[in-house]
Each structure stands twice: as structure tokens, then as C-alpha cells.
C-alpha positions in Angstrom: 0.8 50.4 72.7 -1.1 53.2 70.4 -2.9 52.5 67.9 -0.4 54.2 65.5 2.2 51.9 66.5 -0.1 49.1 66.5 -1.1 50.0 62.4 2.4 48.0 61.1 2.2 45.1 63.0 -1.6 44.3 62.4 -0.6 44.9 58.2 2.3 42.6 58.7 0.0 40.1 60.4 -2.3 40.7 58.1 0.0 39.6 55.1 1.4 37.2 56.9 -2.2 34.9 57.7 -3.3 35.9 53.8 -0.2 34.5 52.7 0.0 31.3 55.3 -4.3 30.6 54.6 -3.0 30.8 50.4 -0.6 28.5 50.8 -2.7 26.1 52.4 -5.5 26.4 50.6 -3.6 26.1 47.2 -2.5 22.4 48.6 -5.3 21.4 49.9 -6.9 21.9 46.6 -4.3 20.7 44.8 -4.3 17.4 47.1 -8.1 17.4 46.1 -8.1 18.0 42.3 -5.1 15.2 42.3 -7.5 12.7 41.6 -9.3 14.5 39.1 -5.9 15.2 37.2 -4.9 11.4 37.1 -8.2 10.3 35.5 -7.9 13.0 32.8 -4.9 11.8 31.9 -5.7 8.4 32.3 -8.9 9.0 29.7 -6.3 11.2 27.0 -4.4 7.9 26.7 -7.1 5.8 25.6 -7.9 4.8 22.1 -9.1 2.5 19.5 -6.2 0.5 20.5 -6.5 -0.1 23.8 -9.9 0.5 24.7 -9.4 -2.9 27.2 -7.7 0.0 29.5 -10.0 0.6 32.7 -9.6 3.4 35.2 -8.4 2.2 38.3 -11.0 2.5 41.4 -10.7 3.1 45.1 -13.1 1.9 47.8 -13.8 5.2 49.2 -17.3 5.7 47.4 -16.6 9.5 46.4 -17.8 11.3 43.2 -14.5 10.4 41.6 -14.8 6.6 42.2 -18.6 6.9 40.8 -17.5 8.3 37.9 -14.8 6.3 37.4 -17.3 3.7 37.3 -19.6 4.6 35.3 -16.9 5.3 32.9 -15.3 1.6 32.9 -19.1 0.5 32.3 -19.2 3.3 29.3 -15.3 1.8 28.0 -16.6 -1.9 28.3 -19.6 -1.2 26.0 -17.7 0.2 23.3 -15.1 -2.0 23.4 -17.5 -4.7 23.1 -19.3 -3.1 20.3 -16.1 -2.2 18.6 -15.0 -6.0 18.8 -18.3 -7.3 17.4 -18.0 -4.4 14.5 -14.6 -5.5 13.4 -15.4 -9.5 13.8 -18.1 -8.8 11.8 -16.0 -6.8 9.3 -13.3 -9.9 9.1 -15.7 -12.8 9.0 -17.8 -11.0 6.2 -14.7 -9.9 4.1 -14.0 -13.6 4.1 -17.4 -14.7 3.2 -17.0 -12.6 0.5 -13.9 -14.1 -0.8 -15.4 -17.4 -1.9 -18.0 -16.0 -4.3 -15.6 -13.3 -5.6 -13.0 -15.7 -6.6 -15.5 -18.1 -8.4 -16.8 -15.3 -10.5 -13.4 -14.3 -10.7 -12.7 -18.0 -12.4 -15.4 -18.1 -14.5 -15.0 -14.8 -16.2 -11.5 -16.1 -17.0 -12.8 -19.3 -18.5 -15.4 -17.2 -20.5 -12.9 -15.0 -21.6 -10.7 -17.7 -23.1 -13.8 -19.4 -24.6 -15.0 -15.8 -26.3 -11.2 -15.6 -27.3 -10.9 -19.5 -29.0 -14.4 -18.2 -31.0 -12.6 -15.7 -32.2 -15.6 -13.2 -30.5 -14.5 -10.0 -28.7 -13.8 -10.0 -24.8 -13.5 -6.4 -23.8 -16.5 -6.3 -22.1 -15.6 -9.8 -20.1 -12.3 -8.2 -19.7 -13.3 -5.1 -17.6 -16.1 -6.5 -15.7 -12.8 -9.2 -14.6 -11.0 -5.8 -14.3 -13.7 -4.7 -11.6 -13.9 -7.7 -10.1 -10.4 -8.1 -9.2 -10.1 -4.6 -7.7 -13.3 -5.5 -5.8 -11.5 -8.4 -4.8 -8.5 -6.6 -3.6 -10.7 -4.0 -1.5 -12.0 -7.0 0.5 -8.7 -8.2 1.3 -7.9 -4.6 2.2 -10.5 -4.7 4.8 -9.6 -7.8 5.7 -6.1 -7.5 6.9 -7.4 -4.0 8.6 -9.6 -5.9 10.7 -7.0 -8.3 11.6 -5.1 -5.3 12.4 -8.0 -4.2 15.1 -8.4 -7.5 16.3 -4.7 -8.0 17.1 -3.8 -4.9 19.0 -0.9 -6.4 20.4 0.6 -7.0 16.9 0.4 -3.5 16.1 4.0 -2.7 15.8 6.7 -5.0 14.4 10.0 -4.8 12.8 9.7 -5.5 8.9 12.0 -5.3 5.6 10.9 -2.8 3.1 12.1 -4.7 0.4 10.4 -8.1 2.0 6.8 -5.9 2.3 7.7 -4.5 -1.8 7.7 -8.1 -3.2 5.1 -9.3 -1.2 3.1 -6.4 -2.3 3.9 -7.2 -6.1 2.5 -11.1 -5.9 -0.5 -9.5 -5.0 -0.7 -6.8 -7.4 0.5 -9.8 -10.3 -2.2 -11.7 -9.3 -4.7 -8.8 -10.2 -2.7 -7.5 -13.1 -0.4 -10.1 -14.5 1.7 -7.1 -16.6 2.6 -4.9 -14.0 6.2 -4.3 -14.5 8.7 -2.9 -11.7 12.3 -2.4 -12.0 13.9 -1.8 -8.0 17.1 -0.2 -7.3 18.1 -0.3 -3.8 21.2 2.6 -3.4 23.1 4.0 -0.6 20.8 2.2 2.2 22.1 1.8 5.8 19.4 -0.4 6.7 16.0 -2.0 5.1 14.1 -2.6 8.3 11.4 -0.1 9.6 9.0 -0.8 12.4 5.2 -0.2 11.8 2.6 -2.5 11.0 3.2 -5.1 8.3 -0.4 -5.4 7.4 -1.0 -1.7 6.7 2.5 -1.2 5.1 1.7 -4.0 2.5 -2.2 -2.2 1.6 0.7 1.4 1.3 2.5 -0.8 -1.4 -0.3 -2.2 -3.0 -2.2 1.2 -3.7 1.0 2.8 -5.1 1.5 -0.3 -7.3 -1.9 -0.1 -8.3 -2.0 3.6 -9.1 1.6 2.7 -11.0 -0.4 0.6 -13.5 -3.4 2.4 -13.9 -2.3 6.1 -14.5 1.3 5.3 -16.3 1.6 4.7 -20.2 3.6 2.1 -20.0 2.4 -0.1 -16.9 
């Protein structure tokens, strides 16, 4: 066999090991980087709401098992830390409740005193005007941190017009004259699913903006 007739079949052998040695290499390092793939995606679907979620670990000892690892020990600090932030948040928005509501009650009875003198009561009137909005920002991050606290509550099927009227006895209580005339039309259905809690701060912040930016309440 001469080299010249030799030439084709060492190209073709040639291409053929190339291709063969690709091929394997490409799954072998695909088999290797499998691993790696499953723990990024396993990290993109972690959040504030389920940062209980761990990364599951094998006994084989490898740099992907160590950091795994050190990453569950990275996810159970935060999620502690995050759970003492928003116990903290709840128990001190319901600290604040008491003395807010008391202050709340006396400038009432001061105002109806100043009023049976005869004496004015604007400036009673819009520090209970500050209060009260003060009052409803700590319920705000009240129910916020019930929110975080219940992660498995964070969906729920809920009535819009059920989460409206429960938004308006809280918006009466701060302002008694808030008027609101509802017209349900052409509705299939009234139920949405989201969360109840945040739904009902939506409503209260459009009622609110309602009263305090329209001429006639």
C-alpha cells in the first residue's frame, strides 16, 4: 500500500477518532457538569418565601457536596435571621398598638371637651388625623409580617367584593365620612386568588388616597 493511497484512509480515520473522542468527551462533561446544573437551578428557585428549601446532598465528599453544604449552612442563617427580623417586626407593630390607640382615645375625648367649651379643635383634630394614619401604617406592617411568617398562607382564593368591605370598616374607622358608592356590572365571577392580607392594605391605600385627594370625600 503507497503512501498515496494510504493519504484517504488515514484523513477518514482521522475524522472519524476526532469525531468518536467529541462525542465522548461532550458526555462525559455533560455527565460531570449535571450536577452543577441541578444546584443552579435548585438555588434560582429560592426566595424570601421558601428560604426553608435546602440543597439536597450526596455522601460522595466531592466539591459539589462541600458546597452544597456550605450553602444549606449559608440558607439556614438567613432564614433564621429573616424569621427573627419579621417576629420582631410583628411583635413590635403590636406593641405599638396599645399606646397608639390610647392616645388615639384621649385626643377624641379632648376634642369633644375643647368642642363642649366652645374652644377651637383643629389642632387636636389633625394631630388625631396623624395619629390614625400612623395607626394604620402599623397595622400595615403588621399583617405584612403575618404574611412572611405564614408562607404557607400565601395564596388563597378571596371575594373582591368581601376584601372592598372589609377594607372600608377599616378606612371608617380612621375617617368616619368616607363615602363609596359600588356598582358591580357585567361580572362572571368575584373570586381571585392572591393574598388576602396584601389585597386588603391595595384597598385600603386607594380608599385612603380616595379621601384625601377628592373634593368631595
Amino acid at each position: 500500500l503507497s503512501l498515496h493511497d494510504a493519504l484517504p484512509i488515514l484523513i477518514i480515520t482521522y475524522i472519524i477518532f476526532t469525531i468518536v473522542c467529541w462525542v465522548i468527551t461532550y458526555f462525559l462533561v455533560a455527565r460531570l457538569l449535571t450536577p452543577i446544573h441541578v444546584f443552579l437551578n435548585k438555588i434560582k428557585g429560592i426566595n424570601e418565601n421558601n428560604l426553608d428549601t435546602r440543597i439536597a446532598v450526596k455522601d460522595q465528599k466531592d466539591e459539589i457536596d462541600l458546597l452544597a453544604n456550605e450553602f444549606n449552612q449559608m440558607l439556614e442563617r438567613i432564614d433564621v435571621s429573616y424569621k427573627k427580623q419579621k417576629e420582631f417586626t410583628a411583635n413590635a407593630s403590636h406593641e405599638f398598638r396599645t399606646p397608639i390607640a390610647r392616645i388615639s382615645v384621649q385626643l377624641e375625648n379632648k376634642i369633644i371637651a375643647a368642642k363642649l367649651e366652645g374652644t377651637t379643635t383643629k389642632f387636636y383634630e389633625s394631630l388625631l388625623e396623624e395619629i390614625n394614619q400612623l395607626s394604620e401604617l402599623i397595622s400595615s406592617l403588621l399583617l405584612l409580617s403575618k404574611l412572611d411568617l405564614e408562607t404557607n398562607k400565601y395564596l388563597e382564593e378571596c371575594r373582591v367584593d368581601e376584601l372592598i368591605f372589609e377594607a372600608l370598616e377599616n378606612i371608617n374607622k380612621v375617617y368616619p365620612d368616607f363615602k363609596l358608592d359600588l356598582d358591580i356590572l357585567n361580572v362572571e365571577t368575584l373570586d381571585v386568588r392572591g393574598n388576602k392580607s396584601l389585597l386588603i392594605i391595595a384597598f385600603n391605600n386607594l380608599f385612603k388616597n380616595a379621601y384625601l385627594y377628592s373634593e368631595n370625600k
